[in-house]
Phi, psi and omega in degrees: 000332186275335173265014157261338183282301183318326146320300182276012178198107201295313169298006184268124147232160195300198200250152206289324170269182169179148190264129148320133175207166173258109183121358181202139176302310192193156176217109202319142172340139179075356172255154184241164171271106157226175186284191200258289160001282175276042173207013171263135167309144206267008155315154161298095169084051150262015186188100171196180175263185170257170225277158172311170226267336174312322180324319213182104200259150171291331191290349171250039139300110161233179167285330202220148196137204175284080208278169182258180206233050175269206180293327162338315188267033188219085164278160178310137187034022177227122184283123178256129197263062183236158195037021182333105149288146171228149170246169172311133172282355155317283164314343181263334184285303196278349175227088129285347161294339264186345172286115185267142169248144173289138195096345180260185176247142166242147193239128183266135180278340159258144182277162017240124335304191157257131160082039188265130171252152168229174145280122193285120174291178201244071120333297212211153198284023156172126164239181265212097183270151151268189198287320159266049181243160162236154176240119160256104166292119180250174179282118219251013160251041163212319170211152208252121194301297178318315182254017163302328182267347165280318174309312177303302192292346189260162191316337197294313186258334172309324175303311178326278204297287166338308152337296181285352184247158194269166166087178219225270178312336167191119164291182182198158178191144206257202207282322199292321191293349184266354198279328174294347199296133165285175193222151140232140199234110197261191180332146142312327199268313169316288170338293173305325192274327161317270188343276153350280194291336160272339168331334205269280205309307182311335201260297213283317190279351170296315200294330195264339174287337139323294192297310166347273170315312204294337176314319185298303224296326192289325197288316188304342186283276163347265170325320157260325164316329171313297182300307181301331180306304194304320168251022159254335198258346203089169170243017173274039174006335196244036177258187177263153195233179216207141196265132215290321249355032167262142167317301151314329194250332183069218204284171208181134175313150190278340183280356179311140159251138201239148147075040148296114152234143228309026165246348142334326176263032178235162183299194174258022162292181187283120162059041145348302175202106194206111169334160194279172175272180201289196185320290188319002192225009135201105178305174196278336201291312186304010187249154196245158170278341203208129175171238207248145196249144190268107161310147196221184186286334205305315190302327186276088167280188149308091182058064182188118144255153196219054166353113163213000145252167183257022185251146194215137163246133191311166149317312204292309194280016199230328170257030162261315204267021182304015232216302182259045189296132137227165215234146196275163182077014179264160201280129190235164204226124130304098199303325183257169167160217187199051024233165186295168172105033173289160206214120174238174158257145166287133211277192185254345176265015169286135178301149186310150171217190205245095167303155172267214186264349165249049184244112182265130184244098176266133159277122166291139031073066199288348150274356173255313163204182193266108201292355175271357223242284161338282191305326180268349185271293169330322175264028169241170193310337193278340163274326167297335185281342191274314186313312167326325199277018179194010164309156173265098176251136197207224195258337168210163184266143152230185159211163192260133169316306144355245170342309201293321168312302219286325184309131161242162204206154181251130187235156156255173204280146179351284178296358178264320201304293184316325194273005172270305174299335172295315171311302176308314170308308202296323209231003108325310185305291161341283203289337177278333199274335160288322191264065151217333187268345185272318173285347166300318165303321196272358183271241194021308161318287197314273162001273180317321183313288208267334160300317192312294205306291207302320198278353198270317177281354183239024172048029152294341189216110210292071224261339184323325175274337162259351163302302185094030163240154216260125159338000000 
């Protein structure tokens, strides 16, 4: 990777000496290794966490005020001022140890990652670390706060910090161990001119990773107007239509059957359709690493499920719970989101599993409809407009399993259904095979990036003649 960055840009070459060191091959001459410790200003309360968790409690949570720093708002090399707490000035006042100023650094003591930092920005003169955020002041004659923070954030020190850190599922790793972290640290002048210079570069592959992103965002655009199109109009263009008498919706083919409701498409067994159970019938003590696997909303994309939890229930508690069994090709709903009612088939090589309780599971009704028919009709604009009309607003939007039977949808027959999905497969498929080599560009991207970083802070690579500082 380092001889492709230098491939792309002809004026980067390594530096001409370089020293042996340890945790690392090698590092240029005149630079030195120190901990994170010893570059923090010799100020009071230039290097600590934020307060215990008794210290700063959630009920003096307010809208207004002094915000606070948590880990959320700490992205790699970005303070993000989004879902902002705020306290009191009072309360801010009694954790003035614990006060970050813009221009300083904040550090997450939680993954993902750990030990990822930004420079906290000047929204508001000053904020608050909570209890795993850290505030690092460094001594700005010795070390230059960007590029302290392209070092923390590059692989060199993540290793570190993985090293050092506790826990299984997410790591953590407290305040003595990042104060331990190595640096490697060349001139103040040097700093600025690294910096500078990942700026410049760093600002050009962010912009195309942009143009990028936003490319997935018109085809994912694309792609669901396709789908909606297909199941509110059909893909038959010369048949004749009828007016839907929902407003929002117009015309509709005229052989359509309209104002089915949705609990009509499920079969005639015993708890068809039915939501997962509540807390009391299945506790947090009962989930296992291995058994019968418990489904969440988490699992559930747009028409895709893709399991990333890890919770499991024995048999014997999966044949208590039999009633909320799922089965591959049956339909799963998300009940919460934003907004709810992503909607997948359960695939056919997955093993039987369990719903939770904001999970909806319908057997379909196989003479009335199709669960891949189902799924694109449930993710298109036209089930999101019912869905809004019977939404919930709470700490998250849901919906009652209820409400939700009542809803009517309009369908075409079995066999049309198939010739919409067959269409739908033909001009999706596309449209995925695309949106898949673009998101392969920007991890690339991604890539060149976090390499860049990495050789620029750890001297492999001599950026000094494009700083336009002298050797």
């Amino acid at each position: 990777m380092i001889e492709s960055i230098q491939g792309t840009n002809a004026n980067l070459r390594p530096y001409p000496i370089y020293l042996d060191v340890d945790l690392l091959d090698k590092m240029p001459e005149n630079w030195e290794i120190k901990k994170l410790i010893h570059i923090a200003s010799s100020e009071l309360n230039s290097f600590v966490d934020g307060p215990f968790g008794s210290d700063l409690k959630n009920e003096e949570y307010q809208d207004s005020g002094v915000p606070l720093i948590q880990l959320n708002n700490i992205r790699d090399g970005r303070h993000i001022s989004n879902n902002l707490k705020f306290i009191s000035e009072k309360k801010a006042k009694d954790l003035e140890r614990h006060i970050i100023l813009p221009g300083q650094i904040a550090i997450a003591k939680m993954a993902d990652p750990v030990a990822r930092a930004a420079i906290v920005n000047s929204t508001y003169s000053r904020y608050v670390v909570v209890a795993d955020c850290v505030k690092f002041a460094p001594n700005d004659k010795s070390g230059f706060a960007p590029f302290i923070v392209y070092s923390i954030n590059s692989p060199y020190i993540r290793y570190q910090a993985e090293l050092l850190s506790t826990g299984t599922t997410r790591l953590r790793i407290n305040l003595v161990q990042i104060k331990k972290l190595r640096i490697l640290l060349p001139s103040l002048s040097e700093q600025h001119a690294i910096a500078a210079f990942l700026n410049r570069e760093t600002a050009k592959i962010d912009a195309l990773i942009a143009k990028k992103e936003r490319l997935i965002e018109l085809l994912q655009e694309k792609r669901a107007a396709l789908i909606s199109h297909a199941v509110t109009k059909g893909i038959d263009p010369s048949v004749p239509m009828k007016d839907s008498g929902v407003e929002w919706l117009g015309e509709i083919p005229e052989h359509w059957k309209i104002g089915i409701k949705l609990s009509r498409i499920a079969n005639e067994e015993r708890n068809s359709f039915v939501n997962g159970p509540f807390g009391s019938d299945l506790l947090t003590s009962e989930l296992k690493n291995e058994g019968v696997p418990v489904i969440y909303i988490r699992d559930i994309k747009l028409n895709n499920y893709i399991r990333v939890s890890e919770s499991y229930v024995s048999k014997d508690k999966a044949n208590e719970l039999d009633n909320f069994r799922v089965d591959p090709k049956d339909v799963l709903v998300a009940k919460v989101g934003d907004p709810p009612g992503t909607t997948a088939v359960y695939p056919e090589n997955e093993p039987v599993g369990i719903v939770t309780q904001d999970v909806i599971r319908i057997k379909i009704n196989s003479k009335l409809a199709l669960p891949i028919y189902i799924s694109h009709l449930f993710n298109s604009k036209f089930m999101g407009n019912l869905i809004d009309t019977i939404s919930i607003e709470s700490t998250r939007t849901r919906i009652s399993l209820g409400s939700f039977k009542q809803l009517r949808i309009m369908l075409p027959s079995v066999e049309e259904q198939k010739d919409i999905i067959a269409f739908l497969d033909c001009k999706t498929n596309k449209i995925n095979m695309l949106i898949l080599k673009i998101q392969k560009a920007i991890g690339t991207l991604k890539e060149y990036r976090t390499a860049l970083i990495s050789a620029a802070v750890t001297g492999k690579i001599d950026v000094r003649d494009e700083a336009g500082v002298v050797a």
